[in-house]
C-alpha positions in Angstrom: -15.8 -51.0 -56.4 -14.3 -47.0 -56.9 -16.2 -47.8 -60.6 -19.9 -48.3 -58.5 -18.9 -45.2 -56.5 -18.3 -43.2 -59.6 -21.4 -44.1 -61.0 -23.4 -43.6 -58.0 -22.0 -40.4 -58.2 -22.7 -39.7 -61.7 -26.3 -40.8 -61.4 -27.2 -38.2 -58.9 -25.3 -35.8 -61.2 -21.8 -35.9 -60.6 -19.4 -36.4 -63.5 -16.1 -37.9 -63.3 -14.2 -34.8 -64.2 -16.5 -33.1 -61.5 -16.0 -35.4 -58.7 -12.3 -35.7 -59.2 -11.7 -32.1 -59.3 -13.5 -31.9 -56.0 -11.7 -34.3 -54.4 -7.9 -33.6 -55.7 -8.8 -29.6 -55.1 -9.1 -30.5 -51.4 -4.9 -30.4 -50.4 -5.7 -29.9 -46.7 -7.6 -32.9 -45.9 -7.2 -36.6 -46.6 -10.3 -38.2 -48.7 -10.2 -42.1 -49.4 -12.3 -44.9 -49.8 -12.5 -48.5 -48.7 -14.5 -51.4 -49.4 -15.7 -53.6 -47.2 -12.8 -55.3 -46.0 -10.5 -52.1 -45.4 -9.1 -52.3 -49.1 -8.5 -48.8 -50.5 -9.7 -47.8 -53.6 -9.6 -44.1 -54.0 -7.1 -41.8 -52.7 -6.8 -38.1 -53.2 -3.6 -35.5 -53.2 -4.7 -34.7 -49.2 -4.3 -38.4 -48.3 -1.1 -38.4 -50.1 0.5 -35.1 -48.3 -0.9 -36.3 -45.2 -0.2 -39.8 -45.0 3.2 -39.7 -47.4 1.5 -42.2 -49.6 0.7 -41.8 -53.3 -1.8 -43.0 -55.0 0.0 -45.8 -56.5 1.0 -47.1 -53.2 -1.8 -46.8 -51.4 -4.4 -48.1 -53.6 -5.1 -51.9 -53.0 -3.4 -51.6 -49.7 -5.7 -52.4 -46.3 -6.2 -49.3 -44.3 -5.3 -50.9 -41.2 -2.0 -49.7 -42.4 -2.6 -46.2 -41.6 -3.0 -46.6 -37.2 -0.5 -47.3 -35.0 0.6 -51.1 -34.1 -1.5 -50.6 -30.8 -4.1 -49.3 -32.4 -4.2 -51.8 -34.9 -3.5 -54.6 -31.9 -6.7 -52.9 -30.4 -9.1 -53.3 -33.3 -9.3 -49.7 -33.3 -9.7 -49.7 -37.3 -12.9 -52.6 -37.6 -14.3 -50.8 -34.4 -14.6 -47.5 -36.1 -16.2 -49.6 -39.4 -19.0 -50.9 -36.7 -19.4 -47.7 -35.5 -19.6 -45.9 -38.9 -21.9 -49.2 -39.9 -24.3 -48.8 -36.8 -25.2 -45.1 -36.0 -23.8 -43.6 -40.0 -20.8 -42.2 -39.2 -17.7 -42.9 -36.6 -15.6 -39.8 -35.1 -12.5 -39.7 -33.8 -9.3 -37.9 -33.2 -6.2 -40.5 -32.8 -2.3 -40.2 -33.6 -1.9 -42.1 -37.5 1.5 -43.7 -39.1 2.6 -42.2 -41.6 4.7 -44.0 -44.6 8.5 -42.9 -43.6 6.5 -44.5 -39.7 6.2 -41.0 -38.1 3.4 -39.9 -36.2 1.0 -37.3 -36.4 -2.5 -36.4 -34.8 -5.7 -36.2 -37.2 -9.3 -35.7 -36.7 -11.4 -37.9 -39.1 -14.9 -39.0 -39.9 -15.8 -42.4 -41.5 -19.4 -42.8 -43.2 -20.5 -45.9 -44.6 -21.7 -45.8 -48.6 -24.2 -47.5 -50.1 -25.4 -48.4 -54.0 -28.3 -47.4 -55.7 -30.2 -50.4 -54.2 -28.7 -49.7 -50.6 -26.5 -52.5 -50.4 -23.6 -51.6 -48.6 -20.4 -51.5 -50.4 -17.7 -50.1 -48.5 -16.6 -46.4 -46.5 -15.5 -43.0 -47.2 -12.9 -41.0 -44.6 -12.0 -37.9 -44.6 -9.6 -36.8 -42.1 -7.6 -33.5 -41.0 -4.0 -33.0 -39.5 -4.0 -31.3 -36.1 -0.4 -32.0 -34.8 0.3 -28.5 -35.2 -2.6 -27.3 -33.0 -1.7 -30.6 -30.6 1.6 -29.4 -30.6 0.6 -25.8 -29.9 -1.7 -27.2 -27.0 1.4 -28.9 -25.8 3.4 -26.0 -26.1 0.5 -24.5 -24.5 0.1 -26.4 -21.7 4.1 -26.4 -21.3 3.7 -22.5 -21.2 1.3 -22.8 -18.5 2.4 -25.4 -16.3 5.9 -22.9 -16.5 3.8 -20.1 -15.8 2.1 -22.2 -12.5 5.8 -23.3 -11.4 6.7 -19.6 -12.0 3.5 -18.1 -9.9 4.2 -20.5 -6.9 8.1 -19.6 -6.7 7.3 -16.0 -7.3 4.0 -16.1 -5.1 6.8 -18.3 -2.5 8.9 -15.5 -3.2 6.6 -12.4 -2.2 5.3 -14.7 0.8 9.3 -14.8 2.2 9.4 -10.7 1.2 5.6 -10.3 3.4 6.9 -12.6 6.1 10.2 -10.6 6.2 8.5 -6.7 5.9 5.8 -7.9 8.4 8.9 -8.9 10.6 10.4 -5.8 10.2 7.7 -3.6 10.3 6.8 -5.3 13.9 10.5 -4.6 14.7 10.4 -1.3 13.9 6.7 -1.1 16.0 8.4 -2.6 18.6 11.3 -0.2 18.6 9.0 2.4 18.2 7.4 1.5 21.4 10.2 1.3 23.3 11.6 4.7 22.0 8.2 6.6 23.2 8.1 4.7 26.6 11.8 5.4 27.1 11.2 9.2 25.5 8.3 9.3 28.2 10.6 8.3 31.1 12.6 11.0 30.7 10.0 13.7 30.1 8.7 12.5 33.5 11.8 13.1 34.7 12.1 16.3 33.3 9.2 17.4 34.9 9.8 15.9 38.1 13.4 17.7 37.8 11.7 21.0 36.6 8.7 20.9 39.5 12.0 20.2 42.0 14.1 23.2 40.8 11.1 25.4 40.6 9.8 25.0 43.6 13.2 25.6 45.1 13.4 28.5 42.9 10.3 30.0 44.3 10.9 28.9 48.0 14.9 29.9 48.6 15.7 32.8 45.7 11.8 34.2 46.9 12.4 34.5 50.0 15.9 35.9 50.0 14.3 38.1 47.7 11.8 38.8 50.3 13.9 39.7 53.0 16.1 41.4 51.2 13.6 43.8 50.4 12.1 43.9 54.3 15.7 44.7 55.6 16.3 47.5 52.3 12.9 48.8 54.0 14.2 49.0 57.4 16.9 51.1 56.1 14.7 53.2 54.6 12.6 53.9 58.0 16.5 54.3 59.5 17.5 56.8 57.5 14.4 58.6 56.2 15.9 62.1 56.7 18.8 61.1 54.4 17.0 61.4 51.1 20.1 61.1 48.7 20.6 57.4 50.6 17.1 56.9 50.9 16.8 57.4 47.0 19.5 54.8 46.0 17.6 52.4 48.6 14.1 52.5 46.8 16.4 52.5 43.5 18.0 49.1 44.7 14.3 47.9 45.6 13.0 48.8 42.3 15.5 46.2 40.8 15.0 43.4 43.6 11.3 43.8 42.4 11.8 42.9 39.3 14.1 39.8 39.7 11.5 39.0 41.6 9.1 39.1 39.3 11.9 37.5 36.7 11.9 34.8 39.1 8.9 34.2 39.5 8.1 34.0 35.7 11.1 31.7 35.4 9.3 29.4 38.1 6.1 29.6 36.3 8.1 28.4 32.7 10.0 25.7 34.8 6.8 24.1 36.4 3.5 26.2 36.8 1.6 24.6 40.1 -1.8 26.2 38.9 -1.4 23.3 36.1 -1.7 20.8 38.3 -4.2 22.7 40.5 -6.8 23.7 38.0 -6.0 22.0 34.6 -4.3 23.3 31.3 -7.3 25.8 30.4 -6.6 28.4 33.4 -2.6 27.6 33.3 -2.6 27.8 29.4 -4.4 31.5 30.1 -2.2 32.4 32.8 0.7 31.6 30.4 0.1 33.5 27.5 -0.9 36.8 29.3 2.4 36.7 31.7 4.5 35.6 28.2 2.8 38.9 26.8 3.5 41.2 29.8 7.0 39.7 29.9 7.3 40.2 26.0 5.8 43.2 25.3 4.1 41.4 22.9 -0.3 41.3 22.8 -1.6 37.9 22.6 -5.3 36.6 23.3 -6.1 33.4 25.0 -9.4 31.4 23.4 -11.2 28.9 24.9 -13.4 26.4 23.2 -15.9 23.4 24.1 -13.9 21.7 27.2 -16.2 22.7 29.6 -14.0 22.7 32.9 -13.1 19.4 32.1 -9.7 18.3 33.0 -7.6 16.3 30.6 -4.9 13.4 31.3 -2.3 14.6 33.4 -0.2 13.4 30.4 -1.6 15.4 27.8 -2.1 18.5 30.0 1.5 18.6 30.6 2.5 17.9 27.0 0.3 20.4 25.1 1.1 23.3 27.8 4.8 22.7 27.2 4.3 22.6 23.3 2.5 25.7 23.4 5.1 27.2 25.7 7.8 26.8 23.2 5.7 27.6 20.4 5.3 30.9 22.2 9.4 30.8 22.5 9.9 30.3 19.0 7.6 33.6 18.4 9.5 35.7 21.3 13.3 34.8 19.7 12.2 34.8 15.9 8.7 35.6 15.0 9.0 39.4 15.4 5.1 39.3 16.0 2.4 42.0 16.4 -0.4 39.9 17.6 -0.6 36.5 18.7 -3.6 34.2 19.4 -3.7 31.0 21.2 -6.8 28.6 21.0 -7.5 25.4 23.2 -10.6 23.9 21.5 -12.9 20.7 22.0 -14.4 19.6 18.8 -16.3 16.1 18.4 -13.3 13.5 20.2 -10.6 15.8 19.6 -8.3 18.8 21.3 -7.0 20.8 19.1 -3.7 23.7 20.4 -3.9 26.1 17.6 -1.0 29.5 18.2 -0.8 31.7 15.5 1.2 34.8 14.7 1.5 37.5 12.1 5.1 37.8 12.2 8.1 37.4 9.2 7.0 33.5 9.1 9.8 31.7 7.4 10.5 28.4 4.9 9.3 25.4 7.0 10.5 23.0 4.3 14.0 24.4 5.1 16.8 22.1 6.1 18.3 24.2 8.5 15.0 25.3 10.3 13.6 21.2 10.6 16.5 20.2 11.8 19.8 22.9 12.7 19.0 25.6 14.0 17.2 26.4 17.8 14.3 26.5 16.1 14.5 23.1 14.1 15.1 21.1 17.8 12.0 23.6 19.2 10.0 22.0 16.5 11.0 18.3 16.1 10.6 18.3 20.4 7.0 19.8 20.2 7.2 16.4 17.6 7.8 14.1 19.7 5.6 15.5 22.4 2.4 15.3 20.4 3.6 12.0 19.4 3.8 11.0 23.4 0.0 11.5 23.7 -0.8 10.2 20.5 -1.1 13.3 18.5 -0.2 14.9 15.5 1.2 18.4 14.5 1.1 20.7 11.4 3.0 23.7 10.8 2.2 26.4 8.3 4.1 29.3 7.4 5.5 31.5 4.7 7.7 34.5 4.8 5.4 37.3 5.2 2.2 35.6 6.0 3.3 34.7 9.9 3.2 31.2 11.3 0.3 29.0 12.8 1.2 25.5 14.7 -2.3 23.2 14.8 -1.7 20.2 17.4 -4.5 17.6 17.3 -4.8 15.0 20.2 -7.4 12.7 21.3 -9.5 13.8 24.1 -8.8 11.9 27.2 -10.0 13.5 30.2 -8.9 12.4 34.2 
C-alpha cells in the first residue's frame, strides 16, 4: 500500500528521495499513513517525536492505538475515517496516548487518498502538538480566574473602605452640624448678652453721666463770679464729655440698635466713620447693589461683627493710612471686602493663624462666615497692606 502511494506520488512528479525529504524535514508535525483498515504504513520523524513511536514500531500497528481508551471505546478513530471519507477531510483537536501512555493535546487533519484510478486506498494525518498552548490557556485561565477571585476580594475590600469613609465622612457631617448649631447657640447668646449689657451701658453709665454733667452745670451758674472754680468745673465737664462719648462708642461696639433698626448697610456706615473719628484713622464706606434690602437677621449680625474686628485687627496692628470698606451685591452673592494699606504681614504664619490676638481675631471671623454659610479669604504681604473678602449667599428677611 505505502509502495501505490509512492508511485502515485512519483507519477505526478514526485521522487522518492523528494517525497521523503519532505516528509522527514517536517520535525514539528506528525505525518502518517493508513490503509483502509487503520494499519499504518508510513511514519515520519514528527510522528515519532510526537507520539514516542519509531518507525519500526509503529509501522504495521492499527492507529486506533494512538487515542485514548475512551476515545477508542467511543469509535472516535472509524468516526473521523467517515468523516474524512464523506466531506474529504476530518478536523479535530482531541488529547492522544502517547507510547510511555502520557497524554498530550494535538490538532490534526485526516484526508482520504485515492489511486490513479480513484479507488480509495487508505488516509493521510497530519497532526500538531498544542499541549503547550493548552497548557498556557490553562495557565491562562488559572491567571484569570486568580485575577477575578483577586478583583472581587479587593473590589470587597474597597467596598468595606467606601462603606467605612462614607460612615465617617457622615460622622464627621454630623459632628460638623452639631458644632455650628452649638457655635450658633452661643453667638446668640453672645449677642443677646452684648444687646443686655449695652443697653444697660447706655441707660445707667448715660444717665449718671448725664446728671453729672446737669449738677457740674448748676455749679457753674452757682459760682459764676469764681472763675478759677468755674474753670476746673468746665475742665471736669470736658472729661465727662468724653467718657461719654467713650461710652457711647463702647455701646455701639457691644450691640449697635440702628442694626436692628435699619439693616447692616446704614449700621456698617455708621461703624466705620465712628471707628475712624475714634481712631484717627480715614476710612470710606462703599455701598453696592443691595438696594435697601435687608438681609437675614443672621447674616446681618455676622458680617457687621466680622467687619468690626477686621476693623480691630487694623486699629491694634495694621498701622494704616487709608481704609476702605465695601458691602456689595453681585449676582446671588454679598460680598464684605476691608482693605488697608498698612505694614500687612505673613498670613501663612503659624503664630498669626493661630497664637497671637490676631490669629483668634481671624479663625472667629472663620467661624462666623462659616455660620451663614460663607467663606473668607485673606491676602496680605508685608508692605502691600491687607484686604479680608467675605462671600455669603444672599438671603434677605
Amino acid at each position: 500500500m505505502n509502495n501505490e502511494w509512492e508511485k502515485r506520488m512519483q507519477q505526478e512528479g514526485w521522487s522518492r528521495e523528494l517525497l521523503y525529504q519532505l516528509v522527514e524535514s517536517v520535525k514539528d508535525y506528525a505525518i502518517f499513513v493508513s490503509d483502509l483498515d487503520g494499519e499504518i504504513v508510513s511514519w515520519n520523524t514528527g510522528a515519532e517525536k510526537m507520539f514516542g513511536y519509531t518507525a519500526e514500531e509503529a509501522i504495521g500497528q492499527n492507529c486506533r492505538m494512538l487515542f485514548t481508551p475512551k476515545d477508542r471505546a467511543d469509535g472516535v478513530p472509524e468516526k473521523e475515517k467517515t468523516t474524512a471519507r464523506e466531506k474529504g477531510c476530518a478536523e479535530d483537536e482531541r488529547w492522544h496516548l502517547r507510547k510511555d501512555n502520557s497524554l498530550f493535546f494535538a490538532s490534526g487533519v485526516q484526508t482520504p487518498l485515492y489511486d490513479e484510478t480513484g479507488k480509495h486506498t487508505g488516509y493521510a494525518k497530519i497532526a500538531r502538538d498544542l499541549t503547550e498552548r493548552i497548557e498556557f490557556q490553562d495557565e491562562l485561565q488559572a491567571a484569570k480566574d486568580n485575577l477575578e477571585v483577586r478583583v472581587v476580594e479587593r473590589t470587597s475590600e474597597l467596598n468595606e473602605s467606601n462603606e467605612s469613609l462614607r460612615r465617617e465622612v457622615t460622622e464627621r457631617v454630623e459632628s460638623e452640624k452639631l458644632r455650628l448649631a452649638l457655635l450658633r447657640k452661643i453667638v446668640r447668646a453672645q449677642e443677646n448678652e452684648r444687646k443686655r449689657i449695652a443697653r444697660e451701658i447706655h441707660d445707667h453709665i448715660g444717665q449718671h453721666l448725664t446728671g453729672l454733667q446737669l449738677n457740674l452745670q448748676i455749679l457753674i451758674d452757682q459760682y459764676k463770679e469764681d472763675s478759677k472754680l468755674t474753670g476746673q468745673i468746665t475742665g471736669l465737664q470736658s472729661i465727662i464729655k468724653q467718657i461719654d462719648a467713650e461710652v457711647d462708642f463702647l455701646a455701639w461696639e457691644l450691640r449697635p440698635s440702628v442694626l436692628d433698626h435699619f439693616g447692616l448697610a446704614v449700621a456698617m456706615e455708621k461703624y466705620v466713620a465712628d471707628w475712624s473719628q475714634q481712631f484717627d484713622i480715614p476710612a470710606e464706606f462703599v455701598l453696592f447693589g443691595l438696594d435697601g434690602k435687608k438681609l437675614l437677621p443672621e447674616i446681618e449680625i455676622n458680617l457687621y461683627r466680622i467687619g468690626q474686628e477686621a476693623l480691630n485687627n487694623i486699629a491694634k496692628y495694621a498701622q494704616a493710612r487709608n481704609v476702605v470698606v465695601s458691602l456689595q451685591k453681585r449676582n446671588e452673592t454679598v460680598s464684605l471686602i476691608i482693605e488697608d494699606n498698612g505694614i500687612g504681614f505673613e498670613p501663612t504664619k503659624k503664630a498669626v493663624l493661630t497664637g497671637d490676638d490676631r490669629g483668634m481675631g481671624l479663625l472667629g471671623m472663620k467661624e462666623r462666615a462659616e455660620l451663614i454659610g460663607g467663606s473668607i479669604e485673606l491676602e496680605s504681604s508685608i508692605g502691600n497692606g491687607t484686604t479680608v473678602y467675605v462671600r455669603v449667599p444672599a438671603q434677605f428677611e
